[in-house]
C-alpha positions in Angstrom: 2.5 -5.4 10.4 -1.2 -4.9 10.7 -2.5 -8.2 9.9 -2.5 -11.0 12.9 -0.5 -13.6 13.3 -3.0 -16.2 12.3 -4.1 -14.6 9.2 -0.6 -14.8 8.4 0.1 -18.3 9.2 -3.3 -18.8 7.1 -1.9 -16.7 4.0 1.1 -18.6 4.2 -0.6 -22.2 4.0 -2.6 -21.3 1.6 0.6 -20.2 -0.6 2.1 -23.4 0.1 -0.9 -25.3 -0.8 -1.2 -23.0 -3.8 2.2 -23.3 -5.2 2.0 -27.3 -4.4 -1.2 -26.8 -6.7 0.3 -24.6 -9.5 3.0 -28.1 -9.9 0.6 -30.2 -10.1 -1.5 -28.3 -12.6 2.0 -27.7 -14.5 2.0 -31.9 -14.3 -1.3 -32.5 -15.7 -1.1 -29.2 -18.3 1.6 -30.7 -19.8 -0.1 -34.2 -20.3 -2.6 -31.8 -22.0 -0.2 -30.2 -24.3 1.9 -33.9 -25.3 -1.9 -34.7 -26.5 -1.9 -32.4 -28.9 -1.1 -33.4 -32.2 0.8 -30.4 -34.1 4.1 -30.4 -32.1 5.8 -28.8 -29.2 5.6 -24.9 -28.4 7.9 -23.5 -25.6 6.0 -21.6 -22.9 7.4 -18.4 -23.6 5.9 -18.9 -27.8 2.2 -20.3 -25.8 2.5 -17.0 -24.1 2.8 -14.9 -27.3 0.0 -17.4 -28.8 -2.4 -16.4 -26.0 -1.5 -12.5 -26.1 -2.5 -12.5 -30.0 -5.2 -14.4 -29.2 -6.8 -12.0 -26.8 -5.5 -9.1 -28.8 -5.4 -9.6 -32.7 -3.6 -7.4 -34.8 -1.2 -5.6 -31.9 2.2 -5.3 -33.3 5.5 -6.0 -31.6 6.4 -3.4 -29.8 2.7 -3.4 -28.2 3.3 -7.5 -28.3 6.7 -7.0 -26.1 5.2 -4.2 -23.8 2.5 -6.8 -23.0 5.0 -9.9 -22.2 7.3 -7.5 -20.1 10.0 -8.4 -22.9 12.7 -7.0 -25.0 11.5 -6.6 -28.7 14.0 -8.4 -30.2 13.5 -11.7 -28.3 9.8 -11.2 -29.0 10.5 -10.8 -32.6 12.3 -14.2 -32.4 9.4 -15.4 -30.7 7.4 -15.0 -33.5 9.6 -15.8 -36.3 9.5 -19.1 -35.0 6.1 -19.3 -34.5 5.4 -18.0 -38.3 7.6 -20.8 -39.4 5.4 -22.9 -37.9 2.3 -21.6 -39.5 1.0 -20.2 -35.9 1.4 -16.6 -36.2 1.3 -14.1 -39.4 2.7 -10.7 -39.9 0.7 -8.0 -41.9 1.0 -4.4 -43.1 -0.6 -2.3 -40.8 -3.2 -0.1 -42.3 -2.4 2.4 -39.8 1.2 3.1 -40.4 3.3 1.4 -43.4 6.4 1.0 -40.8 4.6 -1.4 -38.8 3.4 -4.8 -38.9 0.6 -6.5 -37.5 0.6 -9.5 -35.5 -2.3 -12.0 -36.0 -2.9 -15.6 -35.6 -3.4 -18.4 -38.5 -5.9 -20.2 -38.5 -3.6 -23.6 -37.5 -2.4 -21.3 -34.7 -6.6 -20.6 -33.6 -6.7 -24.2 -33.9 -3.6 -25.4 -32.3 -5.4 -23.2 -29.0 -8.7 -24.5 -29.3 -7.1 -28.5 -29.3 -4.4 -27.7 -26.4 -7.2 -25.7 -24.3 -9.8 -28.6 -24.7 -7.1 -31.5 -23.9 -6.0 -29.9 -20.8 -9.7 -29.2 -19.9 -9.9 -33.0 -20.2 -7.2 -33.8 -18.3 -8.7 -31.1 -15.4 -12.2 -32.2 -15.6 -11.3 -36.0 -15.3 -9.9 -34.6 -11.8 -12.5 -32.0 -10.8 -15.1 -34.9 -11.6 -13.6 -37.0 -8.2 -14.0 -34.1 -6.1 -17.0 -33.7 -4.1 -19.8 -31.3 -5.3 -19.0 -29.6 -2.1 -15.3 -29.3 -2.9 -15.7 -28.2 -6.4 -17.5 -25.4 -5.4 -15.0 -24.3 -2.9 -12.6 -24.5 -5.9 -14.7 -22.3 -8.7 -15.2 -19.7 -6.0 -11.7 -19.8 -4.7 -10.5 -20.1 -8.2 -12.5 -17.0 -9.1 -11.4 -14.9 -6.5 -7.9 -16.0 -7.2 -7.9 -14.7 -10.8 -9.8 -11.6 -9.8 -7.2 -10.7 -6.8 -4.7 -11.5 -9.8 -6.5 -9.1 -12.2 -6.5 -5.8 -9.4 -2.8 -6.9 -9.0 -2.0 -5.7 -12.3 -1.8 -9.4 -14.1 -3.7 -11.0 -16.3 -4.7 -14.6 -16.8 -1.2 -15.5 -18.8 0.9 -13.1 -16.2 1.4 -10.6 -18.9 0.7 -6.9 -18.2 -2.5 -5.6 -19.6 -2.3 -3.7 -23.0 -1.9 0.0 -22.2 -4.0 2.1 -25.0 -2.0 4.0 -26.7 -4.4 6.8 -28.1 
């Protein structure tokens, strides 16, 4: 409505570029993940592995709020991924009806070997650009994820906690 006509053809390219870009990153992220030694996890579990991560100790309903999910399916989620030794469930100290969610320390180390293997697969790529170039990208890339951020996602597109006190 507002904008011009050639800031719109621009926004446009650069989406097209940028979802050309998010495939290929899906490509080489998944070269990054077959690397890693302790066995498959399904995007939606990497997603709940990232949320504890960055929040230790949530429980589910806090877990599911955060994914944009159903607390059921979230539950399943992590049943799998205790099975797997990823993820444990603890008595709050809070409130005896709930449990906390927290990461093992094979799922802490499973994330620290999948984030350095695909950082290895990027960086063998990043190193061919020109210095030139990769500084276009780190800005670009920065202004991407903060755009994301005021947007109302966060770096895993899950919501951002909301405090509950």
């Amino acid at each position: 409505m507002g904008q011009n006509p050639e800031s719109d053809h621009r926004s446009r390219d650069a989406a097209r570029e940028g979802s050309e870009f998010v495939e290929l990153l899906e490509v080489l992220w998944e070269h990054g993940r077959e690397a890693v030694p302790t066995g498959p996890v399904s995007p939606s579990q990497l997603r709940v592995l990232y949320t504890l991560d960055k929040e230790d100790g949530i429980n589910l309903r806090m877990l599911a709020e955060a994914l944009g999910s159903a607390s059921p399916s979230v539950s399943r989620l992590c049943d799998r991924l205790q099975a797997t030794g990823f993820v444990e469930r603890a008595p709050s100290p809070v409130s005896r009806r709930e449990l906390e969610l927290r990461l093992t320390s094979h799922g802490k180390a499973y994330l620290v070997d999948l984030r350095m293997r695909r950082e290895e697969v990027l960086m063998s790529t990043i190193d061919a650009m020109p210095a030139k170039a990769r500084r276009s990208l780190l800005e670009g890339l920065r202004a991407f994820r903060n755009a994301a951020g005021a947007s109302g996602q966060d770096s895993n597109g899950a919501r951002p906690l909301r405090s509950t006190a």
